[in-house]
N, C-alpha and C positions, 0 to 999 in steps of 0.2 A: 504494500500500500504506500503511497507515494504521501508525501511530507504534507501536500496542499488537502489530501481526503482526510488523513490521519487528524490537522488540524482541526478543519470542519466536524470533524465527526465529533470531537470532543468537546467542542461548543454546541450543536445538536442536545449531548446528553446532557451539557450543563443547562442549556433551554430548556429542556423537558424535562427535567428534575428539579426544577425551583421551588420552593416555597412559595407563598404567598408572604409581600413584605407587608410591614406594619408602615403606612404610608404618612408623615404630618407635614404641613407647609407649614413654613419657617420667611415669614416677611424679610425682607422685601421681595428675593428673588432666589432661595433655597429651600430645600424638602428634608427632610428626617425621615431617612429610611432604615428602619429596623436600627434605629441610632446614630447613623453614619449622615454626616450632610454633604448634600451636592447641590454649589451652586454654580451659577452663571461663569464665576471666577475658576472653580472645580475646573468644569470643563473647557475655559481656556488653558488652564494651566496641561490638562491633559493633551490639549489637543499639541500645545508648543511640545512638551514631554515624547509623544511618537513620534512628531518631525524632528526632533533634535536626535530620535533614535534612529532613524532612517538616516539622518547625515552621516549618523558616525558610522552605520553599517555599511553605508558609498566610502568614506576616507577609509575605509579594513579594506573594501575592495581593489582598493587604488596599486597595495602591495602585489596585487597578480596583475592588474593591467595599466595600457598604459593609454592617453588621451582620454581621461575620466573627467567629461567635462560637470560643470554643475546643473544642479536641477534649470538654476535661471538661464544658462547659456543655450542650454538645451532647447526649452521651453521658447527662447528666443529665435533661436537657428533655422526652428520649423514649427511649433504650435503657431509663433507669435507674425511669424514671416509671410507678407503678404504675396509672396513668389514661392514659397519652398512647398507648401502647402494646396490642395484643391479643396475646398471644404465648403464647398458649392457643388453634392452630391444632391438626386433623392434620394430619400429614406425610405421610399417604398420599392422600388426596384430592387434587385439581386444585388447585395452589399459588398463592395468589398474589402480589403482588409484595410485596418487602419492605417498599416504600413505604405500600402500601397497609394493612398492619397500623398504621400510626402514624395519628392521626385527625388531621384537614387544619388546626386550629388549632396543634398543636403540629408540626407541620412546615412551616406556614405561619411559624414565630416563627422558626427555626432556619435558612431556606435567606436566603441573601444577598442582597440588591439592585445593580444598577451604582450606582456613584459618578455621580453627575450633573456632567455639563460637564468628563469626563475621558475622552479615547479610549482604545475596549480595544484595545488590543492582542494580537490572536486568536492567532498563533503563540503568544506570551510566556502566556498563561492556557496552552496548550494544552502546552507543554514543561514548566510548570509541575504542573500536572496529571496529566502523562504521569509526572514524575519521583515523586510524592507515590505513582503506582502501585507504581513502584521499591520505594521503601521501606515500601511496605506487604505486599509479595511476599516480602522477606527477615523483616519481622517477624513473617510466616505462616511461614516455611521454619524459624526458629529458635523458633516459639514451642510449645506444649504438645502434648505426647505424642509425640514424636519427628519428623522429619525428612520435609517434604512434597515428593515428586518432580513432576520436571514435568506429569505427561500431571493430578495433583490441582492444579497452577496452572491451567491451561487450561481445565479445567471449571468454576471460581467464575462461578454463575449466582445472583444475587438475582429473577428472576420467571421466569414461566413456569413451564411441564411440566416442564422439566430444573432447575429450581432444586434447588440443593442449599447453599444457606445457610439457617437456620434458629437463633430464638433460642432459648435453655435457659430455661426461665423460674425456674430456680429459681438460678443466678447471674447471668443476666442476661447473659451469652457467648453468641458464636457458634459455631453447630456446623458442621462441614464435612461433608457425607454421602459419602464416597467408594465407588465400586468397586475403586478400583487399588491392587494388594499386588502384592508381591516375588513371592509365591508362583504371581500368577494366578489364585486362584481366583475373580475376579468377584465375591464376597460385599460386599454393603456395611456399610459401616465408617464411624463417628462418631469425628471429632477436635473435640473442643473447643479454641476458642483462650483465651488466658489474658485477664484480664479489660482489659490495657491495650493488647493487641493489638488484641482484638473492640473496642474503642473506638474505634483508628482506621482499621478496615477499614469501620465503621458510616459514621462520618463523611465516608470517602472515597466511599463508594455515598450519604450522605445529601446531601454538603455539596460536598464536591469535584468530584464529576461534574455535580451540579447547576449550579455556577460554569462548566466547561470546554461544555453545553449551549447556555447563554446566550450564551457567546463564539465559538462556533462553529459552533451551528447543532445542532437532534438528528437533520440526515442523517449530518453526520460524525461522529456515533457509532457503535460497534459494538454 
């Protein structure tokens, strides 16, 4: 079982095993839950907490490769680039990959190389990798227009038929196209993420998965 099912699966059983909390609101803008408070502050300070964990998991990276540009550089080169980029697709038509919208010199500048005359170390890329996913899950969960539950983690598809990542072209974010609501009613639904989230969710499909390929091969990919 591969590190991305093993993950999910054990979030799954911590879903489905919850308790019922003891819920209180706490003015002006925090809750006591079962004693513990989460405010407004909480979850910026969380949110800075997984990006500043995602940075340092990119600087670990940098010891196996070499042209490890930054999230902003990146984000610039081709999300942000009004030439590198087409993101004047339909969305109803046969999708293609999100790669394939960026044109192959300016994804060519931006994906990494091995470090010559340094052994990779294929676990250490691949936990490395795997954790960048981490925190790139919680900064989708906290980021714009409320609260992403699991079964919208589990669908983030960048190519194919089912893709349902898609840029905005008019700020340059990514849109999530969902089915899944509280209600059930099946209707699809667009969540935009905020502009420093879709930056390193870009990167992690641009940059990061392209790094954990080279180290491990694209069988053991999912």
């Amino acid at each position: 079982m591969d590190l991305t099912n093993v993950m999910y699966h054990k979030l799954t059983v911590a879903y489905q095993n919850y308790t019922k909390f003891n819920v209180r609101v706490c003015k002006p803008d925090a809750l006591l839950i079962s004693g513990k408070k989460f405010s407004r502050s909480y979850i910026r300070e969380f949110y800075a907490n997984v990006k500043e964990r995602f940075e340092s998991n990119l600087s670990d990276l940098r010891q196996y490769f070499d042209k490890v540009l930054s999230v902003q550089a990146v984000a610039d080169a081709t999300l942000n680039s009004p030439t590198a980029i087409d993101v004047a697709e339909n969305r109803i038509k046969t999708k293609n990959s999100l790669l394939l919208l960026i044109n192959e010199t300016a994804l060519a500048n931006v994906v990494p190389d091995f470090k010559p005359n340094v052994t990779i170390d294929s676990q250490e890329v691949a936990r490395l990798v795997a954790d960048m996913g981490v925190c790139v899950m919680w900064m989708i969960y906290f980021s714009a227009t409320g609260p992403y539950r699991f079964p919208d983690m589990l669908i983030l598809k960048y190519a194919g038929n089912q893709r349902n990542l898609f840029v905005d072209p008019e700020s340059r974010c990514l849109d999530i196209i969902t089915e899944y609501s509280k209600n059930r009613e099946g209707n699809p639904m667009c969540k935009t993420l905020d502009k420093v989230t879709s930056d390193h969710l870009f990167y992690y499909i641009i940059v990061a998965r392209n790094m954990l390929k080279h180290a491990v091969g694209p069988s053991m990919l999912i």
